[in-house]
N, C-alpha and C positions, 0 to 999 in steps of 0.2 A: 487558649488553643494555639497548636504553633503556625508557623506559614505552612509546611508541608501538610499537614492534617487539614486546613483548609482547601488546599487546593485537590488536595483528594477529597473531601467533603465536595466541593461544588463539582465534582464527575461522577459523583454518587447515581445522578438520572439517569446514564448510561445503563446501570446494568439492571436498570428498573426493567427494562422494554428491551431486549436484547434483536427483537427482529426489526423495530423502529428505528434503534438506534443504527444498525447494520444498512438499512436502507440508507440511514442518512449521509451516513460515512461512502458509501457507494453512490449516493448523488454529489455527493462533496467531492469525489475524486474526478468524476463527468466534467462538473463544474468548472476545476481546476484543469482539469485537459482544457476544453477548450480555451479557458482564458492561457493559458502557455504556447497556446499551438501555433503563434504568429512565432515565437522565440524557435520555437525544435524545427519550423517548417526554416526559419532566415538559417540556421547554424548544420540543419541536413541530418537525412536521419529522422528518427521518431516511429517508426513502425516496425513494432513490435509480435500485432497477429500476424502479421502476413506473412514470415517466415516462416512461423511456426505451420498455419493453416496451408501456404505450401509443402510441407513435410509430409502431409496425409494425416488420418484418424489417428494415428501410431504415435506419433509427433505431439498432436494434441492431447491423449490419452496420459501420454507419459510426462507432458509440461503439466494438467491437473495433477501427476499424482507426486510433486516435486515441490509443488505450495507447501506443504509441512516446513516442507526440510527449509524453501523461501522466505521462512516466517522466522525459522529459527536463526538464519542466517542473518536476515535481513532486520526484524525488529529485534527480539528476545536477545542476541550475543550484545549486537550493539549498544542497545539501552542497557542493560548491565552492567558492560562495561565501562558506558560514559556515568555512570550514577557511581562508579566504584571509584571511578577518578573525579568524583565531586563535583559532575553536574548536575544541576536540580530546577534547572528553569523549563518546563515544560515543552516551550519554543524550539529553547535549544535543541533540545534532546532528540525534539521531532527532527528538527532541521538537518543537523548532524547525522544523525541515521538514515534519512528519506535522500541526502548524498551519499553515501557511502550503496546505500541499497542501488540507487540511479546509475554509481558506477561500475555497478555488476553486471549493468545492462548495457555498457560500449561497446561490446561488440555489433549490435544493433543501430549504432551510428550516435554523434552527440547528440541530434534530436531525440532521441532514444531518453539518453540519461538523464534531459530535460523534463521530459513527460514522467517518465519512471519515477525521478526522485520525490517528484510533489507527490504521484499517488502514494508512495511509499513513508509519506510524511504524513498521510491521513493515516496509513494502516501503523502508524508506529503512535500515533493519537490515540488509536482501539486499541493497543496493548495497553499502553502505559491506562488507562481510564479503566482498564477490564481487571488489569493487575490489581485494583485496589480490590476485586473480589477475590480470585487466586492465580495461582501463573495458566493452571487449566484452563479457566475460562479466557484468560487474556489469551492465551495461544487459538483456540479453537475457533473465537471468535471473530481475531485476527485473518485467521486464514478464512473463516467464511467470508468475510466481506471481498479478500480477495480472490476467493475463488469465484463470489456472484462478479464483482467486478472485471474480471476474465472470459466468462461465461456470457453476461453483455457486448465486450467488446470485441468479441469473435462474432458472433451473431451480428453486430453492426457492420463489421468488416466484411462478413459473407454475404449479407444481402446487400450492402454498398457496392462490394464486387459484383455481383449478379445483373446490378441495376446499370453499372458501367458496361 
């Protein structure tokens, strides 16, 4: 068995449970927000809904219907491209793309790109584990986790604001 065949063989449980696995990766991403959040709060920046949710229904409407094309930008070109210039260490790949995705996000301040890139690190975890079944389900279910994980984080930020 070679290295690559294994390490796809052990992300096989993935696409066992695909709503399980989607939860997990969307508490993984929770997770890793707050453990970063000391870093995005000291460097400024890191808030993300709140421009958006300022913008009105319109704003948020049209940032859900823009995940596709986030997904393709942000995981699918990148991993492609880094696996065509001979990367292969799983880490990497994440890591490498979950920055690149994180700097799409500066406008929004470097706390921003802080926060961004690690979630962006788990949804580039869900392609690359989903790809071993096809690039369809890798895509799809990439964007699901991050469309639940957007979908959460408005809803926090709304009733956080409420509660201010």
């Amino acid at each position: 068995m070679t290295k690559e065949s294994a390490i796809e063989q052990n992300h096989t449980w993935a696409v066992r449970s695909p709503v399980r696995f989607g939860a997990a990766m969307v508490g993984v991403m929770f997770g890793l927000k707050v453990l970063v959040l000391p870093l995005a709060i000291a460097v400024g920046g890191g808030d993300t809904s709140g421009p958006i949710l300022k913008g009105g229904l319109a704003l948020v409407l049209v940032s859900f219907a823009l995940l596709p094309v986030e997904t393709l930008i942000g995981q699918a070109m990148p991993l492609w491209l880094l696996t065509k210039l001979g990367v292969r260490r799983r880490f990497v790949l994440c890591a490498l793309s979950g920055t690149f995705f994180g700097l799409l996000h500066m406008h929004a301040g470097p706390g921003s790109v802080v926060v961004t890139s690690t979630s962006a690190m788990v949804l580039s975890y869900c392609w690359l584990s989903w790809r071993v079944k096809s690039r369809g389900a890798a895509f799809w279910l990439t964007t699901a986790v991050h469309a639940t994980h957007n979908a959460l984080s408005f809803i926090l930020y709304t009733v956080g604001d409420a509660l201010t």
